[in-house]
N, CA, C and O atoms as a GROMACS GRO file, in nm:
protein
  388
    1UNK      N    1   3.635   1.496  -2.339
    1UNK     CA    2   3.502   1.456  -2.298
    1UNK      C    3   3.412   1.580  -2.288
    1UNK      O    4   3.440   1.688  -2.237
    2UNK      N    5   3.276   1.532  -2.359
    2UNK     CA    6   3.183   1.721  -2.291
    2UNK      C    7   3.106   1.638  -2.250
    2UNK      O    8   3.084   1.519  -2.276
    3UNK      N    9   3.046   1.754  -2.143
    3UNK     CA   10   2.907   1.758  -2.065
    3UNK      C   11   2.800   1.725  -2.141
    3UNK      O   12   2.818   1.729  -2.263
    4UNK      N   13   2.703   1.696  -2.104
    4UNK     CA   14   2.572   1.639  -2.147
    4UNK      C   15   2.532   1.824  -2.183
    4UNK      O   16   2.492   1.841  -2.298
    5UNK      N   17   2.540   1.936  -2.106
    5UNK     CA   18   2.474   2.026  -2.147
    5UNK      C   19   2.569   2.116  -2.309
    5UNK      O   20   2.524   2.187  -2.399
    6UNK      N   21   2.692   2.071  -2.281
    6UNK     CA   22   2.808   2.093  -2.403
    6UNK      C   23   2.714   2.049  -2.518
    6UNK      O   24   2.657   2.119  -2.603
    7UNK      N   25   2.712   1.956  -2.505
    7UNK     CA   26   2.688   1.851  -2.648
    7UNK      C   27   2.558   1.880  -2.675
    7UNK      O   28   2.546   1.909  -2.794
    8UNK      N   29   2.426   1.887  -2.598
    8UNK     CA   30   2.292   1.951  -2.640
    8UNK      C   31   2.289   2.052  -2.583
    8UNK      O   32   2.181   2.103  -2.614
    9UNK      N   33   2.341   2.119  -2.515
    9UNK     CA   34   2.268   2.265  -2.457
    9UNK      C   35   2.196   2.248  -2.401
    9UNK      O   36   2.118   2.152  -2.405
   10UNK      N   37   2.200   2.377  -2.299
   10UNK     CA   38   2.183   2.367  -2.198
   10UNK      C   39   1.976   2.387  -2.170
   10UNK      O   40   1.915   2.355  -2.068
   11UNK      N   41   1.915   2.450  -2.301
   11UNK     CA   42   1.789   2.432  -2.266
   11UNK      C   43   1.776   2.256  -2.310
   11UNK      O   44   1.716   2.190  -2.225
   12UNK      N   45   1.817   2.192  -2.413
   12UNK     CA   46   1.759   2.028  -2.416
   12UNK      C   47   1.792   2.002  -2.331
   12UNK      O   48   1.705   1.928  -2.284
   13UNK      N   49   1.899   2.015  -2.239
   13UNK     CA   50   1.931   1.929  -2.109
   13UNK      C   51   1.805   1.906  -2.014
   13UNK      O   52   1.740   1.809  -1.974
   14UNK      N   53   1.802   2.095  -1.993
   14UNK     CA   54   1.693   2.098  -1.872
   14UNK      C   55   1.549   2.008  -1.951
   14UNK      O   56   1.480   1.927  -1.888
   15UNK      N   57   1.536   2.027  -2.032
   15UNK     CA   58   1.362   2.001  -2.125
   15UNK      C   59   1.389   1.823  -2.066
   15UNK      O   60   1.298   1.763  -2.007
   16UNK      N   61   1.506   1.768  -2.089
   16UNK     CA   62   1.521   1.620  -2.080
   16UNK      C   63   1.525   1.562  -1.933
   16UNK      O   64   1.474   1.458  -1.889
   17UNK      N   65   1.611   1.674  -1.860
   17UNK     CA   66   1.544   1.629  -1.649
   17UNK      C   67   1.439   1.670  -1.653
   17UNK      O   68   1.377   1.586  -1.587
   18UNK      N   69   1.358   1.756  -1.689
   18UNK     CA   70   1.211   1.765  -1.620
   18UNK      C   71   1.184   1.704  -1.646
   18UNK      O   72   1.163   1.633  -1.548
   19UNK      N   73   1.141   1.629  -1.776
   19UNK     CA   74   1.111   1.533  -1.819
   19UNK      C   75   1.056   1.444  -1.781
   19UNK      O   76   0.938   1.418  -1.758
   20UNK      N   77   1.194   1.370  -1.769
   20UNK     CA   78   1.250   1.251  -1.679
   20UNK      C   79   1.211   1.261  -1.484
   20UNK      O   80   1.191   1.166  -1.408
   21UNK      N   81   1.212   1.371  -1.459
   21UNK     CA   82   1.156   1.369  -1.295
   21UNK      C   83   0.975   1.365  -1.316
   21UNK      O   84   0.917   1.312  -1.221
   22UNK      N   85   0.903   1.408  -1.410
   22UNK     CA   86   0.790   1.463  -1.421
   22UNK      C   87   0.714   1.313  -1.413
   22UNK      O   88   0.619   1.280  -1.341
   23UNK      N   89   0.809   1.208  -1.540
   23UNK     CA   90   0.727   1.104  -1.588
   23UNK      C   91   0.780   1.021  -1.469
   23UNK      O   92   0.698   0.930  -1.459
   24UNK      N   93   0.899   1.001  -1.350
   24UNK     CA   94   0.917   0.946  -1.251
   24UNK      C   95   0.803   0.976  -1.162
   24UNK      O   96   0.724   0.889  -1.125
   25UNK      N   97   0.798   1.090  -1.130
   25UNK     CA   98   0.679   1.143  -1.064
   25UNK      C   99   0.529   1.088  -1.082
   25UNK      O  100   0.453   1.095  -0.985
   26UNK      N  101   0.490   1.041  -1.188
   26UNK     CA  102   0.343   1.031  -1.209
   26UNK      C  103   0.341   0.891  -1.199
   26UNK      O  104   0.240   0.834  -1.157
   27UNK      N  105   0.458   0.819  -1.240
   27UNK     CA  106   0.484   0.671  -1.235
   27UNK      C  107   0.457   0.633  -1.057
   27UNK      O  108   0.381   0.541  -1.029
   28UNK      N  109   0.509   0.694  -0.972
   28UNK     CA  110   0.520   0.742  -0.831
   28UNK      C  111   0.389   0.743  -0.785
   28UNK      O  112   0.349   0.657  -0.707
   29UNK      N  113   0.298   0.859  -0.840
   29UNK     CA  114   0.159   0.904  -0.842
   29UNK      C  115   0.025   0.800  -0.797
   29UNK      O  116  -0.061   0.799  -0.710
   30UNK      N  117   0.079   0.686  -0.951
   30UNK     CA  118   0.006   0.571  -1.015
   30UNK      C  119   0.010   0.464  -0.904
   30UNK      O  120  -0.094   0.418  -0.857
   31UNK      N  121   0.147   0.420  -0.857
   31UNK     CA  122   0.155   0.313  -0.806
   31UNK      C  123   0.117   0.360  -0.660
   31UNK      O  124   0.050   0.272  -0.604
   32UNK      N  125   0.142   0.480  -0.574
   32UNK     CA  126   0.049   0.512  -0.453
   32UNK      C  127  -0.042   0.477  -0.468
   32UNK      O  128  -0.059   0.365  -0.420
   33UNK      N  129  -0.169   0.539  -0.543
   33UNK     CA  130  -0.274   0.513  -0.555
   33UNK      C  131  -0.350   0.424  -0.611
   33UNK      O  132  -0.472   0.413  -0.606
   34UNK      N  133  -0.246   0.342  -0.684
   34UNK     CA  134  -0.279   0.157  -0.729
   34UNK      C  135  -0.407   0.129  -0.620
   34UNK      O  136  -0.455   0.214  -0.544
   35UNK      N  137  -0.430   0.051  -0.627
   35UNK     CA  138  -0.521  -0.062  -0.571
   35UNK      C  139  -0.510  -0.199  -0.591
   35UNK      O  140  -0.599  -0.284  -0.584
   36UNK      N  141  -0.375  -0.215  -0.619
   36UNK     CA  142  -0.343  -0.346  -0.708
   36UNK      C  143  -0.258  -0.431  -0.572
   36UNK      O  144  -0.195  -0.534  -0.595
   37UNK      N  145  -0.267  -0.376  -0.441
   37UNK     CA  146  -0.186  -0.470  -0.315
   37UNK      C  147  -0.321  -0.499  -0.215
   37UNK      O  148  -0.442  -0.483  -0.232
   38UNK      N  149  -0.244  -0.544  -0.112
   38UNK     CA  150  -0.324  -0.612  -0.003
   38UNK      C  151  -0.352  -0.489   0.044
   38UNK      O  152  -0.343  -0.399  -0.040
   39UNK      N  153  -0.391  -0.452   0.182
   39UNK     CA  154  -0.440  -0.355   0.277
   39UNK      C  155  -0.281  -0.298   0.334
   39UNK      O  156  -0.188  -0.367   0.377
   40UNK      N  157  -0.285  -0.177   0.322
   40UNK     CA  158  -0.180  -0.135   0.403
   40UNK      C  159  -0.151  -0.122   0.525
   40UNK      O  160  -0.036  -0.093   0.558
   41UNK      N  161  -0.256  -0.141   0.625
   41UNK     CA  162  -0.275  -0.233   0.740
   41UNK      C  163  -0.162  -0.345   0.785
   41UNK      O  164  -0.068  -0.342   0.865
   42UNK      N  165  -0.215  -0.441   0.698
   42UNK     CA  166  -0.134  -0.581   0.716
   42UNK      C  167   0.001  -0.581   0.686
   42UNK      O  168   0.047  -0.687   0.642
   43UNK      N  169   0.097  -0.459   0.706
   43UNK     CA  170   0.173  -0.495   0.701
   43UNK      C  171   0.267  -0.405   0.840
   43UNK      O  172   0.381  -0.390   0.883
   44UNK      N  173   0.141  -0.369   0.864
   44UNK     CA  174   0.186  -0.317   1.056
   44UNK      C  175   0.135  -0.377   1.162
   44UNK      O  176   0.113  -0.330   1.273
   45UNK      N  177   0.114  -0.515   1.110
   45UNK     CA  178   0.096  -0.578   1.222
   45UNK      C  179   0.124  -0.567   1.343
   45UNK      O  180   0.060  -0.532   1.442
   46UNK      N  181   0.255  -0.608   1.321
   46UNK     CA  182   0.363  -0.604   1.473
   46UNK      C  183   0.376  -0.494   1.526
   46UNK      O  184   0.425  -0.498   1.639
   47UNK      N  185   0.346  -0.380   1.481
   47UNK     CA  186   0.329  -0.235   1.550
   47UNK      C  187   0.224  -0.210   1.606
   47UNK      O  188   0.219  -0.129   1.699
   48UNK      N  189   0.134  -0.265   1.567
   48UNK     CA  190  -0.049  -0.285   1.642
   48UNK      C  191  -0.028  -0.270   1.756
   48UNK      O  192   0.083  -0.303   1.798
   49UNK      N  193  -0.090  -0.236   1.813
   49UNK     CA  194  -0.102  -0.242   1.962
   49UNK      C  195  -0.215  -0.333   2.007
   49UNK      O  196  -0.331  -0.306   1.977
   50UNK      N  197  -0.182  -0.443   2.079
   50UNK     CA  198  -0.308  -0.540   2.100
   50UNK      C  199  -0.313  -0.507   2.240
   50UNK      O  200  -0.346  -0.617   2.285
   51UNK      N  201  -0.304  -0.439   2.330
   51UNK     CA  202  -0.302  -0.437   2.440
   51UNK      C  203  -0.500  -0.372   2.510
   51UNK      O  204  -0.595  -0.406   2.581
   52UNK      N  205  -0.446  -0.253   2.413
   52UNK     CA  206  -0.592  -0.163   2.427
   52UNK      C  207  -0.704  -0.151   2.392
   52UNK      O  208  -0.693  -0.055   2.316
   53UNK      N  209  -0.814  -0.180   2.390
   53UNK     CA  210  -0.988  -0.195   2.331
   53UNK      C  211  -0.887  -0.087   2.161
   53UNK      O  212  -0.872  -0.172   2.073
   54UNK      N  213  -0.853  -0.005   2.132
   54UNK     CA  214  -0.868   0.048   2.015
   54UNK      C  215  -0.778  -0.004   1.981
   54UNK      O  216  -0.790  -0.007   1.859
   55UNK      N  217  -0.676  -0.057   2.011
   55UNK     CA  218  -0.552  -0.132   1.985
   55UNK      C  219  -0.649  -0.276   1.880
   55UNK      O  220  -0.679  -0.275   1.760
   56UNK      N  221  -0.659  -0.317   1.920
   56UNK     CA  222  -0.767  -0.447   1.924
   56UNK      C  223  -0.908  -0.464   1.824
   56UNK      O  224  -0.974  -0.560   1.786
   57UNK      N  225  -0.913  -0.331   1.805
   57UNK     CA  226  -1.030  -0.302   1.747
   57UNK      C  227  -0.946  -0.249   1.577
   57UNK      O  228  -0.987  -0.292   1.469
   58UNK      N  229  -0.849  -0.167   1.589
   58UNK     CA  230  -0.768  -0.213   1.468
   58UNK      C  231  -0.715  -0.296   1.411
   58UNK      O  232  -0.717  -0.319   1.290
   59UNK      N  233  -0.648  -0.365   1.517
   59UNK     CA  234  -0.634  -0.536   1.438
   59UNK      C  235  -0.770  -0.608   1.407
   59UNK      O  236  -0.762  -0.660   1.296
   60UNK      N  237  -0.877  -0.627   1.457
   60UNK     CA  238  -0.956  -0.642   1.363
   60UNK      C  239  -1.094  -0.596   1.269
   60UNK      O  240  -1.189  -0.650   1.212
   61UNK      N  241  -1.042  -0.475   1.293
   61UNK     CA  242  -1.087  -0.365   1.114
   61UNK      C  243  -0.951  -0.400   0.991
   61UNK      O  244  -0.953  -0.369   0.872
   62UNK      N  245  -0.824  -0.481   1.077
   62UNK     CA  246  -0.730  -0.441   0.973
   62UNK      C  247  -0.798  -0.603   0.881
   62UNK      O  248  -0.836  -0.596   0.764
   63UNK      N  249  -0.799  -0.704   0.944
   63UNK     CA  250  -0.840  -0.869   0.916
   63UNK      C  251  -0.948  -0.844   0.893
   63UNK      O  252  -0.988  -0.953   0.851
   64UNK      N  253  -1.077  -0.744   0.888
   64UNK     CA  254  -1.190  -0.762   0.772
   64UNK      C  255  -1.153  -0.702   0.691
   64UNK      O  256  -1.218  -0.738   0.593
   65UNK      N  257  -1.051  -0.589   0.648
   65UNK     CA  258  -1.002  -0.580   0.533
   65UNK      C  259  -0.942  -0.633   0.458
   65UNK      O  260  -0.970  -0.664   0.342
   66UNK      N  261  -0.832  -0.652   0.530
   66UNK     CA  262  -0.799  -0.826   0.454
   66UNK      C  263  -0.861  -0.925   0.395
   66UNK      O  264  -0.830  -0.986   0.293
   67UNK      N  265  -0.968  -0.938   0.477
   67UNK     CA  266  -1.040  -1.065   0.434
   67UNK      C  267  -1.150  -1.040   0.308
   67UNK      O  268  -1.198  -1.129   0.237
   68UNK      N  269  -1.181  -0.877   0.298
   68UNK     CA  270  -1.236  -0.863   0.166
   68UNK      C  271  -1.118  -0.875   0.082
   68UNK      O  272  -1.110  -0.978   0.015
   69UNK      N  273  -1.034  -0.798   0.072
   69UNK     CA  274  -0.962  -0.790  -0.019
   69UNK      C  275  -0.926  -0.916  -0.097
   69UNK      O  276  -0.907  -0.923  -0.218
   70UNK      N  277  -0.918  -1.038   0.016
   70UNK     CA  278  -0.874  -1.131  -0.062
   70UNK      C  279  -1.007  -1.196  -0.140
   70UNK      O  280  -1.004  -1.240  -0.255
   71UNK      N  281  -1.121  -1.193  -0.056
   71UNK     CA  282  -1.212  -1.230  -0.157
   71UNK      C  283  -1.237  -1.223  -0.284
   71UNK      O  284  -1.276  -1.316  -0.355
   72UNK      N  285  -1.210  -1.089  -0.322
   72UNK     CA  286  -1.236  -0.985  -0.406
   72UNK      C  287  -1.148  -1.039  -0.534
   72UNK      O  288  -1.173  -1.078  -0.648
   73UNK      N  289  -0.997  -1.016  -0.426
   73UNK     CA  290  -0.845  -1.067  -0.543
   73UNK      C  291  -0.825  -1.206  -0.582
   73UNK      O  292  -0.797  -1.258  -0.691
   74UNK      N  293  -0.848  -1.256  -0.458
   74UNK     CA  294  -0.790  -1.404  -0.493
   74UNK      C  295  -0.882  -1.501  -0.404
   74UNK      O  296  -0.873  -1.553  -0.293
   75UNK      N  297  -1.024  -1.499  -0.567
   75UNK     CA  298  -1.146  -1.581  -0.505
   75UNK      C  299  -1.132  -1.689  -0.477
   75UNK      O  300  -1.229  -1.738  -0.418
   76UNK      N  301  -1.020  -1.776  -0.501
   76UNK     CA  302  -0.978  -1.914  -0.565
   76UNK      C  303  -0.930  -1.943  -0.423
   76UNK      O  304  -0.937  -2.064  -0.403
   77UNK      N  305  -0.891  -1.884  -0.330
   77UNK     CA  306  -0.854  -1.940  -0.205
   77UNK      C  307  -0.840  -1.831  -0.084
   77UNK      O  308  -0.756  -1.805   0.002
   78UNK      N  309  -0.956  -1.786  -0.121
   78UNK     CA  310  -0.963  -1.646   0.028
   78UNK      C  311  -0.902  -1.691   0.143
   78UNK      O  312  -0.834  -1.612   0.209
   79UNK      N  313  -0.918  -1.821   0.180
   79UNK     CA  314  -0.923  -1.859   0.334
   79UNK      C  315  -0.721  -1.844   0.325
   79UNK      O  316  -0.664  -1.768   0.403
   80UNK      N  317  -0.657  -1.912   0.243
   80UNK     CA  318  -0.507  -1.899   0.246
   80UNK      C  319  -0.447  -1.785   0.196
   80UNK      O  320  -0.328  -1.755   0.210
   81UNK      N  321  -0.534  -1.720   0.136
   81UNK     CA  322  -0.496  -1.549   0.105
   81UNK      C  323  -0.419  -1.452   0.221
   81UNK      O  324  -0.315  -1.393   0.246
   82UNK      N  325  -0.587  -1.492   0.284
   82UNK     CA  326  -0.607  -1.432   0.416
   82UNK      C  327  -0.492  -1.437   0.493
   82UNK      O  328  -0.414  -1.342   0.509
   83UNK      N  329  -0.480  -1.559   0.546
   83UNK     CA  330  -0.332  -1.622   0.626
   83UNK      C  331  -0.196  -1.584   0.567
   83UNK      O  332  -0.112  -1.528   0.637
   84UNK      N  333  -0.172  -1.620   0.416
   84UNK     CA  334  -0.077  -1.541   0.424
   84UNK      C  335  -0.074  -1.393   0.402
   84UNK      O  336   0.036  -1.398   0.348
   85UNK      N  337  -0.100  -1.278   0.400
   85UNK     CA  338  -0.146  -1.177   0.403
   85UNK      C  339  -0.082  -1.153   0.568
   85UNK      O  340   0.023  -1.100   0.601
   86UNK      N  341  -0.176  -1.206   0.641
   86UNK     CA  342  -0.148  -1.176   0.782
   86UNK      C  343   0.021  -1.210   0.863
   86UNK      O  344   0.092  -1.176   0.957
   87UNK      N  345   0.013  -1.298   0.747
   87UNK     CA  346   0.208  -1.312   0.848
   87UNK      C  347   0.292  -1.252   0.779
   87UNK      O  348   0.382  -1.195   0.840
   88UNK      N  349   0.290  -1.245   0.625
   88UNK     CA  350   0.406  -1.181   0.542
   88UNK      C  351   0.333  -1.035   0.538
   88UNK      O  352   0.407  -0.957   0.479
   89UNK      N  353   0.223  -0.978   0.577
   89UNK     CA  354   0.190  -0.836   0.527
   89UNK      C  355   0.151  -0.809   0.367
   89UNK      O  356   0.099  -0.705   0.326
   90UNK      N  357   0.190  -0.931   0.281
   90UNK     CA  358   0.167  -0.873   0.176
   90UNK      C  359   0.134  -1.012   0.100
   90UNK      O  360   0.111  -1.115   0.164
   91UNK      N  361   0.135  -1.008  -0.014
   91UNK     CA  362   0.036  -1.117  -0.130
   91UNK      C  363   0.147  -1.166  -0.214
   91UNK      O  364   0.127  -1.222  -0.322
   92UNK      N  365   0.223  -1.152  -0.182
   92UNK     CA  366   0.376  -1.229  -0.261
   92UNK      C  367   0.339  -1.397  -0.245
   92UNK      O  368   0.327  -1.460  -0.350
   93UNK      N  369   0.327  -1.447  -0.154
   93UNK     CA  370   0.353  -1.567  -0.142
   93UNK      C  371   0.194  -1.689  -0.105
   93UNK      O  372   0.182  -1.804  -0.061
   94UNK      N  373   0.088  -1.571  -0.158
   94UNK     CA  374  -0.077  -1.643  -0.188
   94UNK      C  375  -0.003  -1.711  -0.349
   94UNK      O  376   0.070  -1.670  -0.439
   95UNK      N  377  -0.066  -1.824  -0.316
   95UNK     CA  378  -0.088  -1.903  -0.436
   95UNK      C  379   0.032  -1.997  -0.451
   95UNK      O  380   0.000  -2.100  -0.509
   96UNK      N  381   0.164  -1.991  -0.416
   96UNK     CA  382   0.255  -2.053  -0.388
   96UNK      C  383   0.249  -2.176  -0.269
   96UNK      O  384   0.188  -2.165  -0.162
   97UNK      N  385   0.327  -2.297  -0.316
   97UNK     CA  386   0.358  -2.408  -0.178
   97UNK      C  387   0.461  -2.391  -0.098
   97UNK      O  388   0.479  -2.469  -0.004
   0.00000   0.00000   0.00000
């Protein structure tokens, strides 16, 4: 049996992990900075603190974000967007019965 660096050497090896970490990396990059989910808010709900005026005041800055977002995404039924959004944290299960 040889090594992966045996059989191509040892500079194609390295040329083929950077590579491969570089284009993981930007793939990584892309989907952080997507804009393609709900509010990252809504999915710390349960960590909110509702107790305190700022506690309170984040949960709802987090539900007018929400509530654009769904406008925005899913014009076809903002009002059930919204709702589910708020219990699952995320948009998996808008549009589904």
């Amino acid at each position: 049996m040889q090594t992966i660096t045996e059989r191509y050497g040892k500079k194609r090896s390295t040329i083929f992990f950077v590579c491969c970490f570089a284009i993981i990396g930007v793939l990584g990059f892309i989907k952080i900075n997507g804009d393609d989910g709900s509010p990252d808010c809504a999915r710390h709900f349960d960590a909110m603190p509702d107790t305190t005026v700022g506690g309170r005041n984040a949960i709802v800055n987090c539900m007018e974000a929400v509530e654009k977002w769904c406008a925005s995404s899913h014009s076809e039924d903002p009002v059930g967007c919204a709702r589910n959004v708020e219990i699952d944290g995320d948009d998996r299960n808008v549009g589904k019965e």
